[in-house]
GURO-963395 format. One record per residue (C-alpha): residue in one letter; y negated, x negated, z. Coordinates in pm, whole numbers, padded with zeros to 5 digits, always signed. Layout:
AYXZ;...
***
This chain:
X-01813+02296+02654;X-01921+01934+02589;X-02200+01803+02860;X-02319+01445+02977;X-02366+01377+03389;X-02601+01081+03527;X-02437+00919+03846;X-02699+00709+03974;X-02678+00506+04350;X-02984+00586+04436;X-03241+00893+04477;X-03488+00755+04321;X-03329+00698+03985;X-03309+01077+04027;X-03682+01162+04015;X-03723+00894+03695;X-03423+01141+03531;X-03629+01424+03580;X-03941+01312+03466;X-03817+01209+03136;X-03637+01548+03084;X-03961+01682+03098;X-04078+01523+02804;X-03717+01558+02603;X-03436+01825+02654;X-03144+01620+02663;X-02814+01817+02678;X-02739+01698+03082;X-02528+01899+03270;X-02544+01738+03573;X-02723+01434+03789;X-02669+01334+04131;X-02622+01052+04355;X-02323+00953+04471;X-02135+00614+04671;X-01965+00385+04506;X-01602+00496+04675;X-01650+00838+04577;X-01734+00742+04199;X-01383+00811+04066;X-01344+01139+04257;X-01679+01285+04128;X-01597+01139+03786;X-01283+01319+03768;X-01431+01650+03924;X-01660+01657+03662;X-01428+01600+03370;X-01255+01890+03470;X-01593+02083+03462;X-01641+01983+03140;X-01833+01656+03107;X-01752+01451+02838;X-01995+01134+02830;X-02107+01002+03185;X-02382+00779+03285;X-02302+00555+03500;X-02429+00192+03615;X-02266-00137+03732;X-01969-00126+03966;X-01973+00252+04005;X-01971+00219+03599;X-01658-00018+03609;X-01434+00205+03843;X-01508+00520+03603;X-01399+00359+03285;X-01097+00165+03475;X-00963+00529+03624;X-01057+00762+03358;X-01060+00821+02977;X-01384+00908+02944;X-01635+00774+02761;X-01863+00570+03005;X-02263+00508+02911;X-02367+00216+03135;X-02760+00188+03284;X-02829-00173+03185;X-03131-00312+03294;X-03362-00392+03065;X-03595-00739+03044;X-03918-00556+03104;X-03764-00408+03479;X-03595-00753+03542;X-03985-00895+03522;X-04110-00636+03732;X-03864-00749+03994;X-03931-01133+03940;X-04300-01070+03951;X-04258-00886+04322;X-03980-01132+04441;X-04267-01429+04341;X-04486-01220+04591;X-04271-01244+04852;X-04186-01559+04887;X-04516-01704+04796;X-04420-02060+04720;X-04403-02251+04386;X-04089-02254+04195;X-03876-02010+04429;X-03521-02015+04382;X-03373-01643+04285;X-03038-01553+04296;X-02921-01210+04050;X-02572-01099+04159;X-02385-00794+04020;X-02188-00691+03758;X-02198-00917+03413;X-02231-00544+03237;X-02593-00434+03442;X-02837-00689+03281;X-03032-00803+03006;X-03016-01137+02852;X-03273-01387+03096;X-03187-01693+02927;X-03571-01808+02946;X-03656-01663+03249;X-03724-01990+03417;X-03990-02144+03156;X-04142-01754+03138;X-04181-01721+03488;X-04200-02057+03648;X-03867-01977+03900;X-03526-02133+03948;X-03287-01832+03828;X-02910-01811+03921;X-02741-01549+03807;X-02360-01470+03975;X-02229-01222+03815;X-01878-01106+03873;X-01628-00902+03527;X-01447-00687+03761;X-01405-00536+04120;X-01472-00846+04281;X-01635-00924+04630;X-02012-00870+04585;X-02049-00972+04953;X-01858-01301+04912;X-02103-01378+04579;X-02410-01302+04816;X-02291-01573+05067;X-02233-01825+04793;X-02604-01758+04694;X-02717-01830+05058;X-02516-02146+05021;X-02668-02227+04723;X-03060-02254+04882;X-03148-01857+04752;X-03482-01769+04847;X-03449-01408+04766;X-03123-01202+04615;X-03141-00957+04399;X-02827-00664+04371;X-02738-00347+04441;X-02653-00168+04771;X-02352-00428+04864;X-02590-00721+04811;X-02884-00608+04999;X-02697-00543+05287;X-02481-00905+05277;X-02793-01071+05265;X-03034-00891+05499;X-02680-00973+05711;X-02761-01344+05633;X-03136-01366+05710;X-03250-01342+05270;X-03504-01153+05154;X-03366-00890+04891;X-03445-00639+04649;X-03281-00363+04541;X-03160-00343+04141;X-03416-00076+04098;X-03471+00024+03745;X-03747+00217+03544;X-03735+00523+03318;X-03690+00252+03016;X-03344+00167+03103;X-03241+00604+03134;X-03423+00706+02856;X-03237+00447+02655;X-02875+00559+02809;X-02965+00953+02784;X-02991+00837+02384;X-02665+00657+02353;X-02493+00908+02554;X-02609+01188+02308;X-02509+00946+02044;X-02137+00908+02157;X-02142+01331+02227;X-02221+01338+01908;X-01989+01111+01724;X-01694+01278+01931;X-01792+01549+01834;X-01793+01489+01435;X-01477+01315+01527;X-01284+01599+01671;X-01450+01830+01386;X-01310+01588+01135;X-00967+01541+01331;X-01005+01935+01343;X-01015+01966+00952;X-00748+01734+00938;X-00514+01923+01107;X-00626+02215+00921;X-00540+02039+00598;X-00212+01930+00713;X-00080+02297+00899;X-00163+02496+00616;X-00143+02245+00243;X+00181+02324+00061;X+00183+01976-00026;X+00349+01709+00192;X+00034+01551+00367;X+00069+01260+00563;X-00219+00985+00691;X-00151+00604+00749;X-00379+00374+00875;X-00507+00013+00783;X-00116-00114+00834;X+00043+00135+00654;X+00158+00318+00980;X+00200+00663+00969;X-00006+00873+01241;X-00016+01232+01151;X+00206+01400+00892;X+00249+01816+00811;X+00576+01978+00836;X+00581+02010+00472;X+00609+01637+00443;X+00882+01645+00756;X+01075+01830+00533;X+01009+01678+00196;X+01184+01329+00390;X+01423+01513+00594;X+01263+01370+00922;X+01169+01450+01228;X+00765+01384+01404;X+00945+01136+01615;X+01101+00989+01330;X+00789+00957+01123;X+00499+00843+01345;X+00421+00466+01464;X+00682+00380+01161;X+00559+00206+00858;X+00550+00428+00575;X+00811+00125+00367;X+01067+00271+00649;X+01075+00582+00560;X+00977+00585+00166;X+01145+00256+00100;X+01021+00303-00304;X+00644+00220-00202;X+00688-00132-00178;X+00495-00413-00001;X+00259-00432-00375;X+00208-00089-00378;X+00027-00073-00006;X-00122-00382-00106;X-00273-00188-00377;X-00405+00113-00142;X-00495-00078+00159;X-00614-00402+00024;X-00787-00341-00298;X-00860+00022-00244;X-00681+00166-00520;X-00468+00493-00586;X-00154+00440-00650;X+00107+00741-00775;X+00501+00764-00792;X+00769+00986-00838;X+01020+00958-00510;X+01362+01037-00542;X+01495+00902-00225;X+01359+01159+00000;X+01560+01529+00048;X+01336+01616-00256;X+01231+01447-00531;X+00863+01488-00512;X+00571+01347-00704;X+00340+01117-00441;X+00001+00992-00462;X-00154+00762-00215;X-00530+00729-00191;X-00706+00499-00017;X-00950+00609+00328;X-01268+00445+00252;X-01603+00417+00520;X-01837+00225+00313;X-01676-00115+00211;X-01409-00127+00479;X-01017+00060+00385;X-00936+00259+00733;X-00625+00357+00612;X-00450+00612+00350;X-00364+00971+00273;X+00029+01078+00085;X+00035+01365-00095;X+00366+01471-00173;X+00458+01735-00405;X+00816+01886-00496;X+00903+01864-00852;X+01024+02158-01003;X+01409+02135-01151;X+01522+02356-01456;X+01699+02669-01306;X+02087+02702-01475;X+02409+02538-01381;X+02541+02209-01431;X+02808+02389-01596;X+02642+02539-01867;X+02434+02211-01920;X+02776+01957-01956;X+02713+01706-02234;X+02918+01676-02538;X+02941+01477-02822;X+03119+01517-03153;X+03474+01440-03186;X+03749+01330-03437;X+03797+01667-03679;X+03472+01829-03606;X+03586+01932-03190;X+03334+01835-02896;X+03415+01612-02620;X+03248+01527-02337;X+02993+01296-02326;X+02877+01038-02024;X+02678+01178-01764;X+02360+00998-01695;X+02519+00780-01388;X+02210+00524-01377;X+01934+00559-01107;X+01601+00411-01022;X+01770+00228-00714;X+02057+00091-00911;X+01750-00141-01122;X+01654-00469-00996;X+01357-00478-00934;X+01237-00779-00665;X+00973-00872-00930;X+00607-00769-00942;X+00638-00684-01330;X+00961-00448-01275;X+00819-00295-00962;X+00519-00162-01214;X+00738-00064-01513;X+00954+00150-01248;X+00653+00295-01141;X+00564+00413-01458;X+00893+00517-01581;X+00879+00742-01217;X+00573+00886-01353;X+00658+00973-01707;X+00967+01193-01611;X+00730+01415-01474;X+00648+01480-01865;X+00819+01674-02114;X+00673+01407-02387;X+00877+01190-02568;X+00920+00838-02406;X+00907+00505-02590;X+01116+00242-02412;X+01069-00146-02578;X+01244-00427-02447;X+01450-00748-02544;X+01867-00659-02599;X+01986-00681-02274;X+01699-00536-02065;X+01734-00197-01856;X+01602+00030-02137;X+01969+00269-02103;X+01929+00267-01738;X+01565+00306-01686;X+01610+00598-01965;X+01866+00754-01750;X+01697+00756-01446;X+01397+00909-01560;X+01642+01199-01685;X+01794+01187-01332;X+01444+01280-01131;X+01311+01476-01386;X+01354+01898-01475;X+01627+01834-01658;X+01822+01649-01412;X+02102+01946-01437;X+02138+01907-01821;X+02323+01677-02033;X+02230+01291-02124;X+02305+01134-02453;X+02230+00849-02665;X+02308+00744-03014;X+02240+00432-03219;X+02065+00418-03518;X+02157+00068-03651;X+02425+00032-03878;X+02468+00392-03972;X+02349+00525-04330;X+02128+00797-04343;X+02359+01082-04423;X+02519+00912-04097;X+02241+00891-03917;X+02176+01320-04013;X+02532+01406-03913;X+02539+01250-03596;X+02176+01316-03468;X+02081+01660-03635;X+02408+01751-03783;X+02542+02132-03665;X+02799+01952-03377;X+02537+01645-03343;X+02403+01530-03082;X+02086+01736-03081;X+02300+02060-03073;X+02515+01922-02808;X+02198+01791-02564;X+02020+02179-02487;X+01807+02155-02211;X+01874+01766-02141;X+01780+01464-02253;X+01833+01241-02575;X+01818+00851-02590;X+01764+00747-02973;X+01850+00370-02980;X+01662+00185-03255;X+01468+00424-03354;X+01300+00240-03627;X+01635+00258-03834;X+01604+00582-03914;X+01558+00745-04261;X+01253+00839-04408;X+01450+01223-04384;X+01589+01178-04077;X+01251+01065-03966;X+01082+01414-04105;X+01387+01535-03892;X+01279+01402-03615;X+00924+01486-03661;X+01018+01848-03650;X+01228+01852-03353;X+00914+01705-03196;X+00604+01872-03316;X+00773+02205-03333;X+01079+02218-03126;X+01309+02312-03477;X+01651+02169-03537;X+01784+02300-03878;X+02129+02151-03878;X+02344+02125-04219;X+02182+02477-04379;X+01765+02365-04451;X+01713+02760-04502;X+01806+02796-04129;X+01569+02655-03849;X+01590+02725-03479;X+01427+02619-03159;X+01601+02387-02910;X+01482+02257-02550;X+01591+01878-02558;X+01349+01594-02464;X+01354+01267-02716;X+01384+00883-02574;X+01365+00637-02785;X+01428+00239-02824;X+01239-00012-03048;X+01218-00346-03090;X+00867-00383-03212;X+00586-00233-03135;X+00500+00117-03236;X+00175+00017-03399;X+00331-00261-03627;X+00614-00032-03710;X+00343+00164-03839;X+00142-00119-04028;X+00474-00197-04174;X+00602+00139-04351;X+00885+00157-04084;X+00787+00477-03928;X+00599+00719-04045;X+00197+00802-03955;X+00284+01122-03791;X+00599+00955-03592;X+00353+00761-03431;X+00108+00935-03377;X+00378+01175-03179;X+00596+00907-03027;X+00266+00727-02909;X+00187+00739-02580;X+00453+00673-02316;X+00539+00363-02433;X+00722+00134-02133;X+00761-00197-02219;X+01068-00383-02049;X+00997-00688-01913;X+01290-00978-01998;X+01399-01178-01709;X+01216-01466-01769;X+00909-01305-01698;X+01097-01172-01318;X+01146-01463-01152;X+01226-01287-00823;X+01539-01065-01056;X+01609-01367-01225;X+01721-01513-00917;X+01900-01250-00771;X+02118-01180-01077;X+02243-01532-01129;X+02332-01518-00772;X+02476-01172-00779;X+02675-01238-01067;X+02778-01558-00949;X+02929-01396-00694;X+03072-01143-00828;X+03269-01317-01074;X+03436-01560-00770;X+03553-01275-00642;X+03669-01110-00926;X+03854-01432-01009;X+03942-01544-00639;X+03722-01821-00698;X+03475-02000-00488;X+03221-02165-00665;X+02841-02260-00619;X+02556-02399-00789;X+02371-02709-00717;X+02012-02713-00710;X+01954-02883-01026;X+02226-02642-01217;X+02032-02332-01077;X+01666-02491-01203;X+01834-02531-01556;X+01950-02189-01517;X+01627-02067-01350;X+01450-02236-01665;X+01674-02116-01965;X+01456-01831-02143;X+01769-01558-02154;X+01675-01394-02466;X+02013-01198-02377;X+01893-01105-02033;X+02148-00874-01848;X+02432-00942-02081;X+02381-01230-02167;X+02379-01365-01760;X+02720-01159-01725;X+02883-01301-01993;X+02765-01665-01897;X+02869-01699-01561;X+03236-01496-01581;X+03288-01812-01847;X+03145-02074-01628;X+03319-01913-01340;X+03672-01904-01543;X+03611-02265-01646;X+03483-02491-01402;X+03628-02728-01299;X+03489-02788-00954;X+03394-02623-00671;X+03063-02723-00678;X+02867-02686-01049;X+02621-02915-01108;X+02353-02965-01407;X+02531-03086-01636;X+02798-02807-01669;X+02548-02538-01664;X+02384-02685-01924;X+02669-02798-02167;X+02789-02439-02170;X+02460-02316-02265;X+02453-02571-02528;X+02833-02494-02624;X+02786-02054-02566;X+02395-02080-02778;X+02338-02373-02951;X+02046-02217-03151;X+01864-02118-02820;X+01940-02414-02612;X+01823-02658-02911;X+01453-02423-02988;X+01386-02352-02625;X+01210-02593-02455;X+01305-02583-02104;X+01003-02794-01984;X+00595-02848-02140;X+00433-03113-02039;X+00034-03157-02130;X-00256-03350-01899;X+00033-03462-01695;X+00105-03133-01501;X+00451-03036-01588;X+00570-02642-01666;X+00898-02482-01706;X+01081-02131-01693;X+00771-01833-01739;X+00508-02076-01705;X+00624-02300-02032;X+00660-01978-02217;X+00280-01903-02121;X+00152-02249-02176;X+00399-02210-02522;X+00228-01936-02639;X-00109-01952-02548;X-00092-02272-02772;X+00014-02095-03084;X-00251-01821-03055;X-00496-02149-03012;X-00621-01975-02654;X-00650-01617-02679;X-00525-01431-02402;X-00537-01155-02566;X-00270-01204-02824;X-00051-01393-02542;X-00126-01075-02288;X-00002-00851-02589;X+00295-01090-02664;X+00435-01062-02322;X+00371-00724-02316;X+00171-00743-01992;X-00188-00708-01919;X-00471-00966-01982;X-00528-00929-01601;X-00165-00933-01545;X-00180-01281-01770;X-00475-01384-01593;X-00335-01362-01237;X+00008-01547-01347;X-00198-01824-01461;X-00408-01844-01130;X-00060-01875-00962;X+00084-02150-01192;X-00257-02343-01244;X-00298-02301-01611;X-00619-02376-01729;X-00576-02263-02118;X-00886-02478-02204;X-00664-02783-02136;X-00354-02735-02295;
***
C-alpha cells in the first residue's frame, strides 16, 4: 500500500497538520516528530511500512533524500510566514533598521530578495547546500553585528549560547497544505508511472512480437524474450547497448529519423537469428521524443527443401543444368551513402511482397544484387534464383528462353525470376508475361495447355515505367501490373560516401592482385571523385585494374587519372563537365550535375527531383548542403 508520512521538528507543526486534515482528507499515513539524528532511521522504518512520499523539511529533509530512494517533499517556507517572523523579530529588537541574520538550509526558504526595501531591515541570509555546521554559520552571524537569528533547533541554541535573540523557523498551515498537495501529486504520478511501467511489461511478457523500448539515445532499456530470441541475445547483452550494436542495419539516419524528427521508420532485418520484419515508432509526450518502441516480427519462409527448389536453366540439346544460386546479400551492397541506405530500405521492405518488383538503374548499378537479396530474406529464400536478358534476343528467342516448356519460368517454381530489360520484350511475349502475372498461367510451347506456377517476377528497365508506357514500349496492362514497387538505383555520383569507398577499395584491391603498391594523390582522387561514372560499378573496376597495370609510378597524380579517362572514354570525358562555375561559386562531382540540370529544366525542381530519381525534398536538402540557390544559376 502506497501512503505519505509528515516528519516535522517540532510539535507544533503537528497540531497545524491536523487542523488542515480536518478540512481535506489527504491520504497520510503517518505524522510525528522526530530529531534530526534519528531522521534516516524513522525514514527507513517507514519505507518498510509502506510509505512512499515523505514530508520532510530542511536538514532532516537533506539526510532523507541523501540515505534513501524515496521521494522526498520538502516544507519550504513560504514569503507570507517569513513576514510574520520579520514583523515579530522588528518587535523585539525595537530599533530602526535591525540587522537579521536567516541561516539554514538553501532548500527551506522563499525568495526575500526585497525584503530590505519591504520591511525597512538589513537581511543576511547564510544558508548552507549540504550537512554543513549550522552552529559555525550562527557564530559567523554574531560576527557579522546580527541583532536577532533566525533557524531551526541548531541555530537557536548556538545563538542563545552567544547572547542573540532568536526565533525559531516556525511555519504556518500555508507552507503544509502546499506540501500535503505536491506530495499527493508525486503519489500520484508514481503511481500512473508504475501502472504504465506495469502495462509495459504486460505488453512485452505476453506480445508474440519481438518488443523492445529505447530511449532518447537509442539505448535499449527493456526488451521481451521474444525479441531475446529473435537477436540471439541475452538481457545482459541487450540492455544499456545502443540498439546500432546489436541491429547494425538501423543505421545512424534511421534513429535520426525516429528520435529526431519523430518519424516511423520500418525494415526487414536479416542479420538477426531470424529474419524478421521491424518497425520503430517514435515515444512522443507532447512535442518532446522520449525515446522508441521495435517491433519485430518473424517472417514466414516457404515450407519444402532446398532440394526440391534447385535452380536450373536450359542446356545445349534441350537437358537442364544448374543455374546460379542467388549468392548476393543486403550486407554485401555498399551502402555508406544516405541515398543507398533508403533504396536498401525499401528493397528490405518489398521482399516482404509477393508483387512483382521494378528495379531501374544506370548499367553498372546494384540492380542483380539488390534483386538477389530481396530473394534471399524473402519466402522464397529456399527456391531457385534466375535471370535472363531480354536485349538482343528475337522474340521467338525471347518465348523459348523465358516461357518456353524447359525455360526459365518452368525451371524457377517457387523462386524468384530477374527479367533484365524488360522493355525488350515482344508485344507476345509481353501478353506472356501479362498472364503469368495477373493469373499465375504459364502455357509453354502448346497455347491449348495453361497451368499455374508459383514464381515471383523482377524486372530491369532503363526508363521509366510511365514513359515506357507513353511510348508504345510496354503495354497499358504491363504497367498497370508492374507499377508499384518500382526502386530506383541511385548511380554513384549521386553516393558520394560509396563513391569514395569503391575507388579506394578497388584501388586496393587491384595492388594486391598485381603485387603493386600504388596511391592516389589528392588532386587524382578529386578528378576521380568528380568524373560522373555513367558505368558505375564496372566501369570503376575496369578503370583502376588498367591504371593499376599501367602506371608508371608509385604515386598517381592528376594527370594520369585523367589521361586514361580521356584515353578509356573519350565521349564522356569530352561532354562531362567536371566543374560549373556561375556567380563565382564553383561546383563539381553531384553538385555540377544538379546545378547542370536544374539549368536545362530552366528551375524546376520538379523535373530535376524526377531526373535524379530522388525526391523534391531529397533535392531540396542536397541543395541546402551544397548552397545552391537555383534562382541564381
Amino acid at each position: 500500500m502506497e501512503n505519505i508520512v509528515l516528519f516535522v521538528p517540532r510539535a507544533e507543526m503537528l497540531y497545524q497538520a491536523h487542523n488542515i486534515l480536518q478540512e481535506k482528507k489527504y491520504q497520510i499515513q503517518e505524522m510525528k516528530v522526530i530529531a534530526t539524528d534519528n531522521a534516516v532511521a524513522e525514514a527507513r522504518r517507514a519505507i518498510s511500512e509502506g510509505a512512499s512520499v515523505i514530508i520532510a523539511r530542511g536538514l532532516q529533509a537533506y539526510l532523507i533524500k541523501q540515505y534513501t530512494d524515496v521521494p522526498v517533499v520538502e516544507l519550504i517556507m513560504t514569503a507570507q510566514e517569513m513576514a510574520l517572523l520579520i514583523k515579530r523579530a522588528k518587535q523585539i529588537i525595537k530599533k530602526p533598521n535591525p540587522v537579521i541574520a536567516v541561516i539554514g538550509l538553501y532548500n527551506m526558504f522563499c525568495d526575500m530578495s526585497y525584503f530590505d526595501e519591504l520591511y525597512d531591515i538589513e537581511l543576511r541570509t547564510y544558508y548552507i547546500r549540504e550537512r554543513g555546521s549550522l552552529s559555525e554559520e550562527t557564530r559567523h552571524a554574531v560576527l557579522d553585528g546580527a541583532d536577532l537569528i533566525i533557524g531551526g533547533d541548531t541555530v537557536v541554541s548556538a545563538a542563545t549560547e552567544n547572547g542573540v535573540p532568536s526565533l525559531f523557523l516556525s511555519t504556518t498551515e500555508d507552507s503544509l497544505r502546499q506540501a500535503f498537495l505536491m506530495a499527493e501529486s508525486v503519489q500520484f504520478a508514481r503511481k500512473a508511472e508504475r501502472k504504465s511501467a506495469a502495462q509495459m511489461e504486460t505488453l512485452l511478457d505476453y506480445s508474440f512480437n519481438g518488443v523492445m523500448r529505447l530511449n532518447e539515445n537509442g539505448i535499449i532499456t527493456a526488451a521481451n524474450p521474444q525479441m531475446e530470441d529473435l537477436v540471439g541475445r541475452t538481457p545482459d547483452e541487450l540492455l544499456e547497448h545502443n540498439i546500432r550494436e546489436i541491429v547494425p542495419t538501423i543505421g545512424e539516419a534511421a534513429l535520426h529519423r525516429v528520435l529526431q524528427d519523430g518519424k516511423d521508420y520500418s525494415v526487414t532485418l536479416d542479420n538477426v537469428k531470424h529474419p524478421v520484419f521491424a518497425v520503430m515508432a517514435p515515444i512522443r509526450d507532447g512535442e518532446r521524443i522520449e525515446g522508441a518502441i521495435l517491433t519485430c516480427q518473424k517472417i514466414r519462409r516457404v515450407r519444402g527443401t532446398a532440394e526440391e527448389k534447385k535452380p536450373q536453366t536450359p542446356g545445349a540439346g534441350g537437358q537442364a543444368i544448374r543455374g546460379l544460386p542467388a549468392i548476393s546479400h543486403f550486407k554485401d551492397i555498399l551502402q555508406e551513402s544516405e541515398p543507398m541506405q533508403e533504396c536498401v530500405r525499401y528493397a528490405r521492405l518489398y521482399a516482404l511482397s509477393d508483387k512483382p518488383v521494378v528495379l531501374r538503374g544506370e548499367p553498372g548499378t546494384e540492380k542483380r544484387m539488390l534483386a538477389e537479396s530481396m530473394h534471399n530474406i524473402s519466402e522464397r529464400a529456399n527456391g531457385p534464383f534466375l535471370d535472363v536478358p531480354c536485349e538482343g534476343q528475337s522474340g521467338a528467342e525471347q518465348r523459348e528462353m523465358i516461357f518456353g516448356d524447359k525455360g526459365a519460368v518452368s525451371q524457377v517454381q517457387g523462386g524468384t525470376l530477374l527479367i533484365h530489360n524488360a522493355e525488350e520484350l515482344t508485344e507476345d511475349n509481353q501478353y506472356r508475361l501479362y498472364q503469368l502475372l495477373q493469373f499465375h498461367l504459364h502455357r509453354g510451347s502448346d497455347v491449348s495447355k495453361l497451368r499455374r506456377v508459383d514464381v515471383r517476377i523482377m524486372v530491369t528497365v532503363r526508363t521509366p515505367l510511365s514513359k515506357l508506357k507513353e511510348s508504345g514500349k510496354i503495354s497499358p496492362e504491363l504497367f498497370y501490373l508492374l507499377s508499384g514497387l518500382e526502386l530506383v538505383v541511385p548511380p554513384l555520383r549521386r553516393r558520394r560516401e560509396d563513391l569514395s569507398r569503391k575507388l579506394e577499395d578497388t584501388l586496393q584491391e587491384c595492388c594486391e592482385r598485381y603485387g603493386r603498391f600504388h596511391i592516389l594523390t589528392a588532386g587524382a582522387k578529386k578528378v576521380l571523385m568528380n568524373y560522373p561514372w555513367y558505368g558505375n560499378l564496372f566501369q570503376i573496376e575496369h578503370y583502376c585494374d588498367r591504371l593499376v597495370l599501367t602506371a608508371g609510378k608509385r604515386s598517381i597524380d592528376e594527370i594520369v587519372a585523367r589521361n586514361l579517362l580521356a584515353e578509356l572514354y573519350p565521349e564522356e570525358t569530352e561532354h562531362t563537365p567536371a566543374e560549373i562555375v556561375a556567380h563565382g561559386v564553383e561546383w563539381s562531382g553531384e553538385a555540377a550535375e544538379i546545378v547542370k540540370l536544374l539549368r536545362s529544366f530552366g528551375g524546376s525542381r520538379e523535373k530535376t527531383a524526377e531526373t535524379l530519381g530522388i525526391s523534391k525534398a531529397t533535392l531540396w536538402r542536397r541543395m541546402k548542403r551544397y548552397g545552391i540557390d537555383f534562382k541564381k544559376i
